[in-house]
N, C-alpha and C positions, 0 to 999 in steps of 0.2 A: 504493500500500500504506500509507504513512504516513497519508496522509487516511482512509482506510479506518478507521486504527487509532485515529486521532484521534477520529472521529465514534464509534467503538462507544466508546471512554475516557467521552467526554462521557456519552452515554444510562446508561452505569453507573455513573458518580458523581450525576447524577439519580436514579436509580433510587432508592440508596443516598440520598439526601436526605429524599428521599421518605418512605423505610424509620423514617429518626429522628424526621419529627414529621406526615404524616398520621393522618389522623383513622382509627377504624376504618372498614370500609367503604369507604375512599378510593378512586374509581376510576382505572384505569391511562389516562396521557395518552394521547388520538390524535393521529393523525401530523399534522394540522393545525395549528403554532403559535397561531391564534385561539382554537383551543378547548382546547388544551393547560392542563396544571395548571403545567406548567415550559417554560422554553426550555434552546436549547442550540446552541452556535456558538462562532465565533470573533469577537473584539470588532474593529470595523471603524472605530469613531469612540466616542471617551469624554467627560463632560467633568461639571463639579461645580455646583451650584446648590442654593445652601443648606446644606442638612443633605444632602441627597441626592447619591448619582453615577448618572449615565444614561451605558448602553451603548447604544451602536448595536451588533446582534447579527444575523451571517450566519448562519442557521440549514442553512445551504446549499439552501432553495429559495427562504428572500426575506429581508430583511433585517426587523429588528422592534425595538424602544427600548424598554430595560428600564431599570428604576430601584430603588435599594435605598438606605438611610439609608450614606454617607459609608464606601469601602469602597477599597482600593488595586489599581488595574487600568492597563491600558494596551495599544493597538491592537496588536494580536498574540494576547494571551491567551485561553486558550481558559477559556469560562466555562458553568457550568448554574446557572439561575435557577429555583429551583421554590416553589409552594405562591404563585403570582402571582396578583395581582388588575388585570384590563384596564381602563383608564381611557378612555374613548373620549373626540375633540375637550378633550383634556386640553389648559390655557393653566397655562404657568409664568412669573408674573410677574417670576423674577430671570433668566431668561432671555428674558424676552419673546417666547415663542416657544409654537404651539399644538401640540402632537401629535397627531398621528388616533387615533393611540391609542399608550400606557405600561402595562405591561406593571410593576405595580409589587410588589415581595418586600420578605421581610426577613430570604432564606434563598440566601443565594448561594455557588457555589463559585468560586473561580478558578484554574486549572490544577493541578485535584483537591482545593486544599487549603480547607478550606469558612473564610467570611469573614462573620463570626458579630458584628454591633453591641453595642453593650449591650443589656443588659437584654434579650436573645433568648435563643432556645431552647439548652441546654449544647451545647458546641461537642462533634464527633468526636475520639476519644482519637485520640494523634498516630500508634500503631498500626493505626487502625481500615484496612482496605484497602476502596478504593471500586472493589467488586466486583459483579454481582447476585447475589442470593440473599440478601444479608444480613439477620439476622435481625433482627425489629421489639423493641422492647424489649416488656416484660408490660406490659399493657396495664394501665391502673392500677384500684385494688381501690376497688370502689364499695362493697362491705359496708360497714355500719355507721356509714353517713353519715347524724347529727339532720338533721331537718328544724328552718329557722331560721325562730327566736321571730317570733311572725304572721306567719312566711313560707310559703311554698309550695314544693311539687315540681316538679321539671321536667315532673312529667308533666299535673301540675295547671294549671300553666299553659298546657301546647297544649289541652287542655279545655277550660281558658275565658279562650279566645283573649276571645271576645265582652266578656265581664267585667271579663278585666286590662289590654286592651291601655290604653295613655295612662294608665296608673292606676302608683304606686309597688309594686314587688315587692319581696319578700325571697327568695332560693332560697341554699342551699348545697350545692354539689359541687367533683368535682374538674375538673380543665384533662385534658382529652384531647387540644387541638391548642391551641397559641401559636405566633401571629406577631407579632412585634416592627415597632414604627414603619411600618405603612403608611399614608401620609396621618397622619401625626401621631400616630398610635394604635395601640394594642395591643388584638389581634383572639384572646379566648377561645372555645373551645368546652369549655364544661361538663357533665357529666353525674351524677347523683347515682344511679343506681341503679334510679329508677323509669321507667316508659314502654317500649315497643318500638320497633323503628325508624320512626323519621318523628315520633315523639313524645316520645325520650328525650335532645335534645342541647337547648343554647340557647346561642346566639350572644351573643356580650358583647363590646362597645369599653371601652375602658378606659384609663387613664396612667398607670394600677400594674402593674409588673412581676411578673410571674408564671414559675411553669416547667412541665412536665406532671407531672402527675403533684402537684399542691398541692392540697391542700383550702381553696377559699377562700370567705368569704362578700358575696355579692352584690346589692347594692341598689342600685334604679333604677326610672326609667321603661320600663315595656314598650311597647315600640312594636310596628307590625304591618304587616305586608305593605308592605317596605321595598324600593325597587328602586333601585340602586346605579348600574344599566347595566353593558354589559359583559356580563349572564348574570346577575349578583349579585344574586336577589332571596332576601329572609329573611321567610318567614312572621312568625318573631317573631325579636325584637332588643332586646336590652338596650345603650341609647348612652349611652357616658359617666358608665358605672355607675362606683360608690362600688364598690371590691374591698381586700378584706381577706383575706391569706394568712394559715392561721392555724396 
């Protein structure tokens, strides 16, 4: 019974993770950890390297190594990692050690109570109860976003992918999803209002701090058909954009 209650704890405080900073759209995990958006377990093996802590995580049908920017845990705790990016034949040079694959956030809870680095997404009020059902917040208001000085639209841009890619962009919108420090980086998705789906977000790295919900402006290299591994491929990608919250 206690396991029972343990594992269903886990899946609703992911749930509830989920709730605070996917993206619209976001689709619900399946039951496979590889293709999952989140894990979820009991931590089995922990240990620090660098900036980073890596779990070992019994998900209860296989164990799997997650990792999140410098975070306090210990074998016992039951933890949910969501909004993850899979690194496959990952090598960490301060551990000297390769993984088959990491499993890397920058959205972790630990025995419900979420454990939120700098410069990440606003932590859950100390009230909030990680429950399912919880409601998303409003989704943030695209009206009345300029288009920036010889910049472009999001929507301009999946248009003429041909045109911009390798070339400097300008776009301004707001942050519909932030994750803090994966690989280094802060991972935007932006939206200004124009385009429909499939044509209305744009992905951004970044080492400026943002939150949801910002209007910020965005210059860079557009890059194109970027494949990360793991799954991660980006039609278009803005790396190591110039971001000004404004």
């Amino acid at each position: 019974m206690k396991k029972s209650l343990l594992a269903g704890g886990l899946i609703l405080a992911l749930a509830c993770m989920r709730g605070i900073a996917a993206s619209p759209g976001g689709e619900s995990a399946p039951a496979s950890p590889a293709k999952a958006d989140g894990i979820a377990g009991k931590v089995v093996e922990t240990m620090t390297a660098a900036s980073y802590t890596y779990v070992l995580v019994d998900t209860g049908g296989k164990k799997v190594w997650a990792a999140a920017p410098q975070f306090a845990v210990k074998a016992g705790d039951a933890v949910a990692v969501a909004e993850v990016m899979p690194m496959t034949n990952y090598h960490s040079k301060t551990l000297n050690r390769t993984f088959e694959v990491v499993y890397f956030s920058g959205n972790v809870m630990v025995n419900g109570t979420r454990s939120v680095p700098a410069g990440a997404a606003a932590e859950l009020p100390k009230d909030h109860p990680t429950t399912a059902g919880a409601a998303r917040p409003a989704a943030p208001d695209l009206s009345g976003i300029k288009r920036a000085a010889n910049g472009q639209t999001v929507a301009e841009i999946h248009a003429g992918k041909a045109k911009f890619a390798g070339k400097p962009i300008a776009v301004r919108g707001r942050v519909v999803k932030y994750n803090a420090m994966i690989l280094g980086k802060n991972w935007l998705h932006i939206r200004d209002g124009s385009g429909a789906d499939g044509t209305n977000d744009l992905t951004v790295t970044t080492a400026t701090n943002a939150r949801l919900g910002d209007l910020v402006l965005v210059t860079g290299v557009l890059a194109s058909d970027r494949d990360f591994g793991g799954g991660y491929k980006y039609t278009l990608i803005v790396e190591d954009a110039t971001v000004v919250v404004e």
